[in-house]
C-alpha positions as CSV (number, residue, x, y, z in Angstrom):
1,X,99.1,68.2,32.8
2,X,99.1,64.9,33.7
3,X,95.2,63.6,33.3
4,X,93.9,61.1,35.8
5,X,90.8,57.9,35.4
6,X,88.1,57.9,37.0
7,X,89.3,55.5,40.0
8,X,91.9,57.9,40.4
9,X,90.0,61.1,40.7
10,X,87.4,59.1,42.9
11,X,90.0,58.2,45.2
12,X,91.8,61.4,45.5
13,X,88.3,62.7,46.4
14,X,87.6,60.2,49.2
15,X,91.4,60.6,50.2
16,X,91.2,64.5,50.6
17,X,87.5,64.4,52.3
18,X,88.4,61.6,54.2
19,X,90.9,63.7,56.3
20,X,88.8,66.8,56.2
21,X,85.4,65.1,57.2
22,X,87.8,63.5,60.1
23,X,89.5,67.0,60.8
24,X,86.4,69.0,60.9
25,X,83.1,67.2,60.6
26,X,81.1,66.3,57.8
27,X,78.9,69.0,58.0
28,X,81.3,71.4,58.7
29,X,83.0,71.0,55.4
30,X,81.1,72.4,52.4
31,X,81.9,70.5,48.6
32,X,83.2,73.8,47.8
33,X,86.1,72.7,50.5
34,X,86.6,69.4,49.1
35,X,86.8,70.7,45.8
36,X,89.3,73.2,46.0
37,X,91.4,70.7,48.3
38,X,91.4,68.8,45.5
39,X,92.7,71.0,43.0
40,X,90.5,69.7,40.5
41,X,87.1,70.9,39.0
42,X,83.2,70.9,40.1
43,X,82.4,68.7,37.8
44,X,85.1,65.8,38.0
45,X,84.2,66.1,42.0
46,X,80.5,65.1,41.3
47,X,80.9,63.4,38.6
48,X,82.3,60.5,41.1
49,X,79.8,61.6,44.0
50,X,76.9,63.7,42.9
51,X,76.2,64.8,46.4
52,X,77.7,65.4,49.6
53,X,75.4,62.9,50.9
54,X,76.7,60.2,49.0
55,X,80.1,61.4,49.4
56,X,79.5,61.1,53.1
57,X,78.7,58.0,53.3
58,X,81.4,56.9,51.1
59,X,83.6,58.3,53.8
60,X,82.0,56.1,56.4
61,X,82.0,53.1,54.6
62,X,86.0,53.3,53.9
63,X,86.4,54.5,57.6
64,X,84.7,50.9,58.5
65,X,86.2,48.9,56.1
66,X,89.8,50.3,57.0
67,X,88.8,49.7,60.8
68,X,88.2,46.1,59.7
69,X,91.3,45.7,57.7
70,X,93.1,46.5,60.8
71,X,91.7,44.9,63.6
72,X,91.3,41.4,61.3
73,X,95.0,42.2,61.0
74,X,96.1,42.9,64.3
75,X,93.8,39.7,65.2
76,X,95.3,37.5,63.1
77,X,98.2,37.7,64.6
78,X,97.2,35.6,67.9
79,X,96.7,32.0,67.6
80,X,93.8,32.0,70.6
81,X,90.5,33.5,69.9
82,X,90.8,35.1,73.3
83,X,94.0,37.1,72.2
84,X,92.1,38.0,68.8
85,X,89.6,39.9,71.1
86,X,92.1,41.6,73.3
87,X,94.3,42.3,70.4
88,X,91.3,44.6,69.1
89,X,91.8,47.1,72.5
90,X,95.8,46.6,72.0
91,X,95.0,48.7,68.2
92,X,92.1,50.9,69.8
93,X,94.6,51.9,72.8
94,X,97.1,52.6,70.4
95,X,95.0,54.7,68.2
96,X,93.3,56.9,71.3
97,X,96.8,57.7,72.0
98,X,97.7,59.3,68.9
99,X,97.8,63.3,69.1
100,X,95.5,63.0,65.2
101,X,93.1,61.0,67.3
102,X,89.3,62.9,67.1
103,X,87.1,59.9,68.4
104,X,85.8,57.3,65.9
105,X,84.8,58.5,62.5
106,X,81.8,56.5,62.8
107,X,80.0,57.4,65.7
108,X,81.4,60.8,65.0
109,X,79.0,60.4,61.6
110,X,76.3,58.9,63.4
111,X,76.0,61.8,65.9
112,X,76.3,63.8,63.0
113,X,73.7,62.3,61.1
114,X,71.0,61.1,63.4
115,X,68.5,60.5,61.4
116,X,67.7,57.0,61.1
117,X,67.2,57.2,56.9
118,X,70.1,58.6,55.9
119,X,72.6,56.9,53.9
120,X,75.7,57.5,56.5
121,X,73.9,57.0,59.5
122,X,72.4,53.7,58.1
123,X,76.4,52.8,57.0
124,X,77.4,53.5,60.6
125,X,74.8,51.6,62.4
126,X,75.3,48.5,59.9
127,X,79.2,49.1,60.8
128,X,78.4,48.8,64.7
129,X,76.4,45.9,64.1
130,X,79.0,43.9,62.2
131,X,81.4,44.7,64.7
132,X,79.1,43.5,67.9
133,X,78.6,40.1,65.4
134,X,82.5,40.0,64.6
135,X,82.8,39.9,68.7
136,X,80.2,37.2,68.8
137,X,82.1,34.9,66.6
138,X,85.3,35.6,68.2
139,X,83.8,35.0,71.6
140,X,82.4,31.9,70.5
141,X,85.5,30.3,69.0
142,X,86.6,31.5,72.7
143,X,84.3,29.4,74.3
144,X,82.8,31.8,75.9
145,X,79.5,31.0,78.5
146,X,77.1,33.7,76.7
147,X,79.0,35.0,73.1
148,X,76.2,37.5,72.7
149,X,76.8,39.1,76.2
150,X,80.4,39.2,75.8
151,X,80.0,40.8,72.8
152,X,77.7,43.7,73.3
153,X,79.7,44.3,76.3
154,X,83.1,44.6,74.4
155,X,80.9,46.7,71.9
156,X,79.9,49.3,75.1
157,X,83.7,48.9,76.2
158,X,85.4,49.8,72.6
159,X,82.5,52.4,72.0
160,X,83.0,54.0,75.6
161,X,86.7,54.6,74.8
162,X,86.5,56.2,71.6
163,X,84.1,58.8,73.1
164,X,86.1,59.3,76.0
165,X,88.9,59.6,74.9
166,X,88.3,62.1,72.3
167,X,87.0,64.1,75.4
168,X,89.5,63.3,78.1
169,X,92.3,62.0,78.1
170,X,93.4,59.5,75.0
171,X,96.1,57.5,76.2
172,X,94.4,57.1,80.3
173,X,91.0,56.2,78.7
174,X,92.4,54.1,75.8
175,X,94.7,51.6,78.0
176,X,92.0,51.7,81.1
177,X,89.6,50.4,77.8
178,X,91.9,47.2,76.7
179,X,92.5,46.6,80.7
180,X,88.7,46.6,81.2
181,X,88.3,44.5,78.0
182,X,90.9,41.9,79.1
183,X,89.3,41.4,82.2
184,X,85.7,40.9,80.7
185,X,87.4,38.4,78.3
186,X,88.7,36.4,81.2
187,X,86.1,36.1,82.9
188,X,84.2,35.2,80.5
189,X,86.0,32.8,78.5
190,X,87.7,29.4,80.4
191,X,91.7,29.3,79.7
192,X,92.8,25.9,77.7
């Protein structure tokens, strides 16, 4: 039997809750789930997160940080800060087509978790704020006439997509998301 560190265990935790949390819903998966998913024991689950709580809101704080990862990516790969923000819908379209897709893990949490102290509802509302300020900066280096406007709109436009598309129809309500997106970009921000 090959024995594993600590990092390792923690992230085989994370890895194996991460998909069922995402599969399922947080609360509809009990530790004793995780554990056995795992295939390890009680005590090297809680040993790296001594509650479900806290494993929770490790789940939603690797769900955001991955979304980051990926749309600073997929950004990144457009020279005008105009494309960066259309590139974000080009990824969110994408993913809303995909037959895993179950609507964004972090709302998902929030509705889950709607109380405003708990630790993965306060990581999920921090997540949608640093998103909204994220659209700001890009729709300022866009020269945009109001940033903040342009921003919370994109916000409501990304956030409308991933609820209806988990509902409806992922692929319509994805690409009708970037296409809306797009058009709020241009006419808010002046072409160079």
């Amino acid at each position: 039997m090959v024995r594993r560190t600590g990092e390792e265990n923690r992230r085989n935790v994370l890895e194996v809750a991460t998909r069922l949390f995402y599969e399922r819903g947080i609360r509809a998966v009990g530790m004793d789930t995780v554990v056995k998913e795992c295939g390890v024991g009680n005590a090297t689950v809680y040993r790296q997160f001594p509650t479900k709580d806290a494993l929770a809101t490790a789940y939603v704080q690797g769900r955001a940080d991955a979304w980051f990862e990926r749309m600073e990516l997929a950004a990144g790969e457009h020279p005008e800060p105009r494309d960066k923000l259309v590139a974000v819908f080009d990824v969110v379209a994408g993913d809303t087509a995909g037959s895993t897709y179950r609507g964004c893990p972090i709302l998902n949490t929030s509705t889950e978790f709607p109380e405003g102290a708990h630790p993965a509802h306060l990581a999920a509302v921090d997540h949608k704020k640093q998103v909204r300020d994220w659209f700001r900066s890009l729709a300022a280096d866009a020269r945009a006439e109001d940033p903040d406007e342009l921003a919370e709109e994109l916000l409501i436009v990304l956030n409308g997509a991933y609820v209806t598309a988990d509902i409806l129809s992922g692929e319509t309500y994805g690409k009708r998301a970037r296409s809306l997106a797009r058009r709020l970009i241009d006419d808010a921000c002046p072409r160079l």
